[in-house]
C-alpha positions as CSV (number, residue, x, y, z in Angstrom):
1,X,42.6,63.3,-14.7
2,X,39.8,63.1,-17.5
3,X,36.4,62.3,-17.7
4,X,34.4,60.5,-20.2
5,X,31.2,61.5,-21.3
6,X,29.0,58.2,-22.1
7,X,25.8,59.5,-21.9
8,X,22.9,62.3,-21.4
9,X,25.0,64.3,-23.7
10,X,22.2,66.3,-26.0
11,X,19.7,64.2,-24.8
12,X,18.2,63.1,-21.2
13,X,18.2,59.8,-20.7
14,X,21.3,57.1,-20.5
15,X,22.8,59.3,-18.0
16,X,27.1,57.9,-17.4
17,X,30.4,59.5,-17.0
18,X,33.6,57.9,-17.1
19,X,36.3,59.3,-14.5
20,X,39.8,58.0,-14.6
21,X,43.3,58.9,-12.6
22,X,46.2,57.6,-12.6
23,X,45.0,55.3,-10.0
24,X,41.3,54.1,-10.6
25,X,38.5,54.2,-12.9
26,X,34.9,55.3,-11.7
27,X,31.3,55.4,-13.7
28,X,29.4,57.4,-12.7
29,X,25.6,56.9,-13.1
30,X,24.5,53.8,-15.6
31,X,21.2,55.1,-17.1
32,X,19.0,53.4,-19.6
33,X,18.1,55.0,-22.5
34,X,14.5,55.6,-23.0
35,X,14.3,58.0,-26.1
36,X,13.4,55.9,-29.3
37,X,16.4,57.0,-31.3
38,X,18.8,56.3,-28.8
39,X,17.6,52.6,-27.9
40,X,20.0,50.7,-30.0
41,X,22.6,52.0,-27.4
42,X,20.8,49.6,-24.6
43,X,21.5,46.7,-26.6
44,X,25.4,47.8,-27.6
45,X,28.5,46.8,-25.8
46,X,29.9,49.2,-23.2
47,X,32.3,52.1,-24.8
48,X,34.2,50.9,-21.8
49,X,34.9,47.0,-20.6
50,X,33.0,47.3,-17.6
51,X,35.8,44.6,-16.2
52,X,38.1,47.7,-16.0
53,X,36.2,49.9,-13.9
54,X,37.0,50.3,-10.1
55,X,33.7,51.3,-8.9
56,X,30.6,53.0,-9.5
57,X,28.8,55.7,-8.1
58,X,25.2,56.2,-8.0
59,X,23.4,59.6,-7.7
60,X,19.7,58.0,-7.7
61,X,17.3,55.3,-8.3
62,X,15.4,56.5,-11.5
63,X,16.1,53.8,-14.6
64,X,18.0,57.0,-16.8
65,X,20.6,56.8,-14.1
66,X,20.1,53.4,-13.0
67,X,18.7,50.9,-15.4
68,X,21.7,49.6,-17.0
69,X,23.9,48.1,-13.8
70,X,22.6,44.2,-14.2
71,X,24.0,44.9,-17.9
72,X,27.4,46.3,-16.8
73,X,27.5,43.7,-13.8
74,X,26.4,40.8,-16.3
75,X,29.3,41.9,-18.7
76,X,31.8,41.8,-16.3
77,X,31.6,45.0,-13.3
78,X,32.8,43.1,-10.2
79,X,32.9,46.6,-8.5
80,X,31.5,48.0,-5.1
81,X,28.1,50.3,-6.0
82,X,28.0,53.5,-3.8
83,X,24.6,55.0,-3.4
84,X,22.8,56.6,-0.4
85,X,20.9,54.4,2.0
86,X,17.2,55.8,0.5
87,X,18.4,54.6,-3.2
88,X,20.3,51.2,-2.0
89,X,16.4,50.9,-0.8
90,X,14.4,52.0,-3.7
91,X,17.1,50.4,-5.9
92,X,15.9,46.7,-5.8
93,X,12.1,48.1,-6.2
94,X,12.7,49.8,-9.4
95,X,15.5,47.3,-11.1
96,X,13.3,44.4,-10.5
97,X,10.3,46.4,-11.7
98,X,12.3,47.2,-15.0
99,X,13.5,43.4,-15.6
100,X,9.8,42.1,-14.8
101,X,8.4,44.5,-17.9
102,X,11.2,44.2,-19.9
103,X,10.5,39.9,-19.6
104,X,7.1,40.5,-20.5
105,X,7.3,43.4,-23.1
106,X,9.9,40.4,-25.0
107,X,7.3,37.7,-24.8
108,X,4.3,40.0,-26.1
109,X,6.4,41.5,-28.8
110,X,7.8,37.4,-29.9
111,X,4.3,36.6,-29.7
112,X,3.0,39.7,-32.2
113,X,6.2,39.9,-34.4
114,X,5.5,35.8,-35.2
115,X,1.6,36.5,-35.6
116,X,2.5,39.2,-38.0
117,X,5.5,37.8,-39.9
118,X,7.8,40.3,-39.1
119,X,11.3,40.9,-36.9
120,X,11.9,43.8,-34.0
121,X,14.5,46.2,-34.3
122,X,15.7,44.9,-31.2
123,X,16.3,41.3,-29.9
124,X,13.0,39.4,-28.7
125,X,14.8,38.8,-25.1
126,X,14.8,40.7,-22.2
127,X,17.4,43.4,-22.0
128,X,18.6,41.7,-18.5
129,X,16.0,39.4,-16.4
130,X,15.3,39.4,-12.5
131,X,18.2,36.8,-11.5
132,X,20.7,39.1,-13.2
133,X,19.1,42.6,-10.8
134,X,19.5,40.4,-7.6
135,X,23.3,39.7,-8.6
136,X,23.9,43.1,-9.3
137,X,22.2,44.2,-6.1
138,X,24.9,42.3,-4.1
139,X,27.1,44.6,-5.2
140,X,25.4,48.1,-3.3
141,X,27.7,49.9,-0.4
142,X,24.9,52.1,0.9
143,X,26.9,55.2,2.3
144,X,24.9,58.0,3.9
145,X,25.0,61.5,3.2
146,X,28.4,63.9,4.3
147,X,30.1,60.8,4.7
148,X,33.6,60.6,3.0
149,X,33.7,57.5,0.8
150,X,38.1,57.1,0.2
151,X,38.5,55.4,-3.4
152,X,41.6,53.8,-5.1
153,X,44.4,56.0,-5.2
154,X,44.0,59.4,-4.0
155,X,40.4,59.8,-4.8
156,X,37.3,60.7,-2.3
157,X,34.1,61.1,-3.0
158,X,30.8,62.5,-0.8
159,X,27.0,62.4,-1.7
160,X,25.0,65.8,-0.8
161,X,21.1,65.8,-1.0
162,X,20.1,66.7,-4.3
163,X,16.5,67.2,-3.6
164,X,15.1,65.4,-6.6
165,X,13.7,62.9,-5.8
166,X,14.2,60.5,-2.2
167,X,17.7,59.3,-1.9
168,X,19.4,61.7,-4.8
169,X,22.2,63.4,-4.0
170,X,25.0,65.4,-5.8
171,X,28.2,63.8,-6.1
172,X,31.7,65.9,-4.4
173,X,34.9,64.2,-6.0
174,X,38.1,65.1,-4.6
175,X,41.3,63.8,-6.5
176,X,44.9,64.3,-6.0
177,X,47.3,64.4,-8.4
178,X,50.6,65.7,-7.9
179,X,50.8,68.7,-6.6
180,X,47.2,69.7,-7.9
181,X,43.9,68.8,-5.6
182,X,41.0,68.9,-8.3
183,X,37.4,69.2,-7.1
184,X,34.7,67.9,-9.3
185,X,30.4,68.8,-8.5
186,X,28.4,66.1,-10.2
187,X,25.2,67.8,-9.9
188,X,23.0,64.7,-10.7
189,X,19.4,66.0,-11.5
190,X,18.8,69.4,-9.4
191,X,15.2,69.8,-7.7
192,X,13.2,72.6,-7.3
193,X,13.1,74.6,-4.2
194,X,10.4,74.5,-1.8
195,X,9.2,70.9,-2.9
196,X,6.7,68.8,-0.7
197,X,8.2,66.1,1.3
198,X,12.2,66.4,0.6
199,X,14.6,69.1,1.4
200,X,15.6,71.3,-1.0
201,X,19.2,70.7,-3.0
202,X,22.5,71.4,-1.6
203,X,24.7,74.5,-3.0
204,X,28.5,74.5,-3.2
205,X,30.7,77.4,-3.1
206,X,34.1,75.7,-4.7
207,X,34.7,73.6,-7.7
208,X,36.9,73.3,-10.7
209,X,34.7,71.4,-13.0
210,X,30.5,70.8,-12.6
211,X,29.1,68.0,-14.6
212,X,25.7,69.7,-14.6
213,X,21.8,68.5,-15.7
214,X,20.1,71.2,-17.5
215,X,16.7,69.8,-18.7
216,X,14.7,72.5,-18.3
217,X,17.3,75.1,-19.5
218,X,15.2,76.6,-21.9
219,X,12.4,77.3,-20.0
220,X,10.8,77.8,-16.3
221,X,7.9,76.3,-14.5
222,X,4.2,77.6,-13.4
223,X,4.5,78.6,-9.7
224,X,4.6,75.5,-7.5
225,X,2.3,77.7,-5.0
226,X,-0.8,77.3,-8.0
227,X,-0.2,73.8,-8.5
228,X,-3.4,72.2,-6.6
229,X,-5.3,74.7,-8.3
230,X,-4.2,73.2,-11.5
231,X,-4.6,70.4,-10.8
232,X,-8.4,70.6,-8.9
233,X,-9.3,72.5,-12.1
234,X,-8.9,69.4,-14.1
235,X,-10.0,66.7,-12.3
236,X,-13.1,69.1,-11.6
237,X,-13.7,69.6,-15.5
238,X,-13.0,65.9,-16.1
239,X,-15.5,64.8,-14.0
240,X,-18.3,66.8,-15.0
241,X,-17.7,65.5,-18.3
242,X,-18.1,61.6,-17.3
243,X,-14.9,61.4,-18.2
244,X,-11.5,59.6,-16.2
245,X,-8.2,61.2,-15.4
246,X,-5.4,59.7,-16.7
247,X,-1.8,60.7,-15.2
248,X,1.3,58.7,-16.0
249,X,3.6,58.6,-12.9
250,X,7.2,58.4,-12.2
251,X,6.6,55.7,-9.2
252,X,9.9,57.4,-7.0
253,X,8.7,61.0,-5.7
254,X,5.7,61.8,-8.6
255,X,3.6,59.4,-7.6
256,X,3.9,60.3,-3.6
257,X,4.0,63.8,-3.9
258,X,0.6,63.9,-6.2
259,X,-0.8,61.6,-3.0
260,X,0.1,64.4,-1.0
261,X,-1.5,67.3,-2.9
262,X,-4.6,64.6,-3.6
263,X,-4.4,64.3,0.0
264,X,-4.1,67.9,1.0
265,X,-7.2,68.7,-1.8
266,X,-10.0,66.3,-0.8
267,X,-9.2,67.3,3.4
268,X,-10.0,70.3,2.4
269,X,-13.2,69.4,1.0
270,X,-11.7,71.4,-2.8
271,X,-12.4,68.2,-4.7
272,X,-15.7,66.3,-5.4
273,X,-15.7,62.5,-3.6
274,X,-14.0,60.2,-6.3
275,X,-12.1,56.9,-6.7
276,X,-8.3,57.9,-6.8
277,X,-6.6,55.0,-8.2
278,X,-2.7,54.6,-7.5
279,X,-2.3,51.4,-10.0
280,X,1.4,50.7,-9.7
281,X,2.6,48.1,-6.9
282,X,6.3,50.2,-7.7
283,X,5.0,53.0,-6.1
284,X,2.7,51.9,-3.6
285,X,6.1,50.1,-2.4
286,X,7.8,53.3,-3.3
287,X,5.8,55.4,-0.7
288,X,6.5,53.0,2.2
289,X,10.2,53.2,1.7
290,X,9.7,57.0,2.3
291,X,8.4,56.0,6.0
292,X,11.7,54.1,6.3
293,X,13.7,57.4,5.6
294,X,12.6,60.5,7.8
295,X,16.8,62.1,7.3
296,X,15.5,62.8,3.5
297,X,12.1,64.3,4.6
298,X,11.7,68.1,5.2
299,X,9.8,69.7,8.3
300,X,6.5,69.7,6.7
301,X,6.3,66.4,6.0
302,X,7.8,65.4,9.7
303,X,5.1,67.3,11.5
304,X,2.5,65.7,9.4
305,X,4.2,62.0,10.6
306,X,4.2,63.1,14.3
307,X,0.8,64.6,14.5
308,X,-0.4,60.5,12.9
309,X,-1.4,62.2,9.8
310,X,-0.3,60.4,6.7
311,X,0.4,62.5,3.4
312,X,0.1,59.5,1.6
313,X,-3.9,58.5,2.7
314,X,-7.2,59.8,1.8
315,X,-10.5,59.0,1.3
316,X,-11.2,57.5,-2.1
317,X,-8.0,56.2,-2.5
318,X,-7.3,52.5,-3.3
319,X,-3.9,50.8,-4.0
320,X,-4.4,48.0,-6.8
321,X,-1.3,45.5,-6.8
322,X,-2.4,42.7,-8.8
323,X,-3.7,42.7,-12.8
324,X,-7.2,41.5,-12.2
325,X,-7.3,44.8,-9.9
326,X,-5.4,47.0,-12.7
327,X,-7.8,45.5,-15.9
328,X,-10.7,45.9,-13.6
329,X,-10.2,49.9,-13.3
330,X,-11.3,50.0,-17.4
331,X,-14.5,48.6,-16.4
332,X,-15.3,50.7,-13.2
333,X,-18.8,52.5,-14.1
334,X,-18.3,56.0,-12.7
335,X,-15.4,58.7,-13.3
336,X,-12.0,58.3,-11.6
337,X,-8.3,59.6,-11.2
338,X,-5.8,56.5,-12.5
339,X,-2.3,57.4,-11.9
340,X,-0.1,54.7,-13.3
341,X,3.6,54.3,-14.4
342,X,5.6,54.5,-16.6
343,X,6.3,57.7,-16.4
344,X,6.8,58.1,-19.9
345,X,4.5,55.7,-21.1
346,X,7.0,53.7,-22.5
347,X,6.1,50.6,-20.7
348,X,4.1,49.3,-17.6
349,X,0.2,49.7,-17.0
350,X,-0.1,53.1,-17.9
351,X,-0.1,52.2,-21.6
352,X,-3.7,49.7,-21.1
353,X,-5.2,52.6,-19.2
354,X,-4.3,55.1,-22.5
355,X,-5.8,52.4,-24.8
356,X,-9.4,52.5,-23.1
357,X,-8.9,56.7,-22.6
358,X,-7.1,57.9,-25.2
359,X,-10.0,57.9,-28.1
360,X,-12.3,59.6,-25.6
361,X,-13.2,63.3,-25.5
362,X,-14.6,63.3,-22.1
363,X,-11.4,61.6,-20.8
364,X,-8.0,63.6,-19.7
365,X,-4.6,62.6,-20.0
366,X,-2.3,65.2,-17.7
367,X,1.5,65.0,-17.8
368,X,3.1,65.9,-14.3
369,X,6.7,65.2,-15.5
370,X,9.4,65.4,-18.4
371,X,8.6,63.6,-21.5
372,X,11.6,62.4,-23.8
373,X,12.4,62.9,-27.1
374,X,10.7,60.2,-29.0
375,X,8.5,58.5,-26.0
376,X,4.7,58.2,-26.4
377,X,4.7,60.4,-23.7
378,X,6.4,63.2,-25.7
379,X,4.1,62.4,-28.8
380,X,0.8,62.7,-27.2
381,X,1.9,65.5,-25.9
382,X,3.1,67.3,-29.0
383,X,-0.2,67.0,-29.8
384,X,0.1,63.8,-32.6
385,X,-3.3,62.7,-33.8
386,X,-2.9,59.1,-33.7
387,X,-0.2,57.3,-31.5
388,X,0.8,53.8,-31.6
389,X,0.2,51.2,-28.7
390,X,0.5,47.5,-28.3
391,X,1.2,47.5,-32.2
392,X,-2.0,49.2,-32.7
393,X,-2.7,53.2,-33.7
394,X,-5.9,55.1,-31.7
395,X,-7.4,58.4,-32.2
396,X,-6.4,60.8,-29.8
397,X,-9.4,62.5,-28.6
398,X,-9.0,63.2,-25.2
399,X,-7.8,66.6,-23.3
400,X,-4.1,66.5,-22.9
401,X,-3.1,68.8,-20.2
402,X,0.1,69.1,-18.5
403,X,1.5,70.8,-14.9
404,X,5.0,71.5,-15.3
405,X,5.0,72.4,-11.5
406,X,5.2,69.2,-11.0
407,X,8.3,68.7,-11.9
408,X,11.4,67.1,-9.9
409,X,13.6,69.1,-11.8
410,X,14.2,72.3,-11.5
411,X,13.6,74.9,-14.0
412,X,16.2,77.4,-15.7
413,X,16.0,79.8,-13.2
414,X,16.6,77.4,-10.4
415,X,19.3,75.7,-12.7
416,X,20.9,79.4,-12.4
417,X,20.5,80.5,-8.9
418,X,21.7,76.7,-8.1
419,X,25.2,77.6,-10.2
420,X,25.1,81.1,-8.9
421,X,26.4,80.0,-5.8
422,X,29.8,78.8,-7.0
423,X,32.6,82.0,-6.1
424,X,35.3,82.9,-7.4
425,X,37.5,81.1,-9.2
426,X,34.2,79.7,-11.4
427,X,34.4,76.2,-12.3
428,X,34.5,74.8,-15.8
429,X,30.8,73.7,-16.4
430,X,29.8,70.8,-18.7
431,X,26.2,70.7,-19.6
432,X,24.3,67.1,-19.6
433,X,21.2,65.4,-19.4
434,X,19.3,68.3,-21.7
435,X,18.0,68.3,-25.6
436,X,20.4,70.0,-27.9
437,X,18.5,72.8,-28.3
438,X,17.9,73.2,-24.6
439,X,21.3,72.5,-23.9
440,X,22.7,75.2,-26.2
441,X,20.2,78.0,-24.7
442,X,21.4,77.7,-21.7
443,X,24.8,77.9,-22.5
444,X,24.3,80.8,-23.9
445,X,22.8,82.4,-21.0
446,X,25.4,81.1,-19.0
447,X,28.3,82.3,-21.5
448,X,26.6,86.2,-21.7
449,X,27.4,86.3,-18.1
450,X,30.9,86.1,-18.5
451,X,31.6,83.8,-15.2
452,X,31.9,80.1,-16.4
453,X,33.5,78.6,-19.5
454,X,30.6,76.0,-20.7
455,X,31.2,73.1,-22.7
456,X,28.4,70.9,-24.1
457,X,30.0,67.8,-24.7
458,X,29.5,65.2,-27.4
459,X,28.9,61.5,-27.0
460,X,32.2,59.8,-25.8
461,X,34.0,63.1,-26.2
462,X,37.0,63.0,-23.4
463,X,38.0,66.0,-21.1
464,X,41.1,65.7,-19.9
465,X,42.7,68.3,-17.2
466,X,46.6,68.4,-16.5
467,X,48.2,67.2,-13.2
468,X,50.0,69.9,-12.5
């Protein structure tokens, strides 16, 4: 048996892994690349000819993990999909989503490169288009959680909640060889404990290899417990000022669970009456597949359902859809919250809503989730005094705040206690989806506890372990 790393290797987007037996070949994950250095790798063949691969297995819907399958179907996968029932749900939402921008980020960019005599980096065509998501989609086995999904050969595989985000899961891979029975923990991206509106992530006690994230292995995150603090303190300031609230969201699981500290904040009267606008028809579609999928849910949310409460509804909340609703929001004549994707800035309305903020003192940008190397996110963040968008540069002038509490994933004492739980004998651990730095900290700490022998693999390095 060996596995192939493809992606998220020193970095965190493009998440893939290639596993092969004797009898079958399975990706795992197909994840766009969203960092700037790593784009050319959207646009390149597959390492692998996606006609050779059996099947592929999905650990959730967000595009790092998910946004290049109507590539890999296009160029040839005729495989069956395996995801969880909430992600063969969100899946269509967020795909189609992708191939709508990406159409209309290749028209604007044709149109400005032939205005200003130039040529892109990258081809003035969509990376795939919505036909080519809906022929992909045909290919999703939704498969719910514990269940035993038997592959070719002597290969099973099981999802287990990984409470990132709805629908995520951890991936349990059982292959026979031989005489030798190998268990493999893809731990997808690991959520923090004690989250709003998901259960918490599963634990193993046995393995012999974990493909593991480690994003925020460098560093931990404020106490969730202060997080509507946080986040009343800014809005609060904002407002006083005259000045809007700007929040790129991730539209699966950001977006909903701000809703539901929004939500929690103005019933309890700790926020001044203000327009809260959720401008991203992704995740207003987003938080009604969560209605569809109470087994993902934890109890807190589930009371609030029973007792008719939404999470998801307050006062002052609207829910703009179409672009005459978005472009009006830059005209509205009193402060406001606009939360709006992407989640990264790297595309979607977000970016409009950052050209008529970004320049203005009085005006706040807060960050509620990870920001890739090389994203406008990451450099407004870092603080850069001009950024780039739509082909333009602005003056950043507004607050920049950020709330890692926020955060889906969980921080590097989580990632520890999570791995903690493996016994005796200690798997072989493989560090992904993490900057090099990052990924190299926490292998360290890992190392100086003299349990786990830690790899951090290389692109397209191959791991291979013997049969016997």
């Amino acid at each position: 048996m060996k596995v192939q790393f493809l992606g998220a290797n020193n970095q965190v987007t493009g998440s893939c892994f290639l596993l092969e037996t004797d009898d079958t070949r399975l990706l795992i994950d197909c994840g766009l690349y969203q960092e700037r250095s790593y784009l050319e790798r959207n646009w390149a063949r597959f390492p692998v000819p996606p006609e050779t691969v059996d099947d592929l297995l999905l650990t959730h819907a967000h595009l790092d993990h998910s946004g290049l399958i109507p590539k890999l179907v296009r160029e040839g996968f005729v495989g069956r999909i395996f995801t969880t029932p909430a992600t063969a749900e969100l899946l269509p939402i967020i795909l189609l989503d992708s191939a709508r921008i990406q159409e209309e980020d290749a028209a604007y960019k044709k149109k400005r490169h032939e205005r200003e005599g130039r040529r892109g980096p990258y081809p003035e065509i969509p990376l795939y288009t919505e036909a080519e998501v809906k022929e992909a989609l045909k290919l999703l086995h939704p498969t719910p959680y514990l269940r035993t999904i038997p592959l070719e050969g002597r290969v099973r595989a099981c999802f287990h909640d990984a409470g990132h985000i709805l629908g995520s899961s951890m991936i349990e891979i059982s292959v026979r060889e031989k005489k030798r029975h190998f268990k493999l923990i893809i731990s997808g991206d690991i959520g923090q404990l004690g989250k709003p509106l998901i259960q918490d992530p599963s634990v193993f006690a046995q393995a012999d290899a974990v493909i593991m994230e480690s994003t925020y292995g460098d560093r931990d995150h404020e106490d969730p417990a202060d997080a509507e603090t946080m986040l009343a303190s800014i809005i609060k300031e904002t407002i006083e000022d005259g000045g809007n609230v700007v929040v790129p969201v991730f539209a699966v699981e950001r977006a909903q669970e701000l809703l539901f500290h929004l939500s929690r904040l103005v019933l309890g009267k700790r926020l001044p009456r203000l327009p809260v606008f959720l401008d991203s028809p992704m995740a207003i579609d987003v938080t009604e597949v969560f209605l569809h999928h109470r087994e993902c849910l934890d109890k807190e949310t589930l009371d609030l359902l029973r007792s008719g409460q939404s999470p998801f509804r307050f006062d002052g909340l609207r829910l703009t859809r179409t672009q005459a609703e978005s472009r009006s929001i830059n005209s509205y004549p009193e402060p406001c919250l606009i939360m709006a994707g992407s989640g990264m800035c790297t595309g979607g309305r977000i970016k409009h809503h950052l050209v008529h903020n970004i320049s203005r003192p009085e005006s706040t940008v807060l960050f509620v989730g990870y920001q890739a190397e090389g994203t406008l996110g990451r450099q407004i963040l870092e603080g850069q005094p001009r950024v780039r968008i739509f082909g333009e540069m602005h003056e950043v002038r507004a607050r920049i705040r950020e709330i890692q509490a926020f955060s889906a994933h969980a921080g590097r004492t989580g990632l520890l206690a999570w791995l903690c739980r493996f016994r005796e004998p200690y798997p072989q651990v493989f560090l992904v989806h993490g900057e090099k730095a990052v990924c190299q900290s926490f292998a360290a700490l890992l190392k100086s506890r003299d349990r786990w022998d830690v790899v951090v693999p290389d692109y397209q390095d191959v791991w291979e372990w013997p049969a016997s």
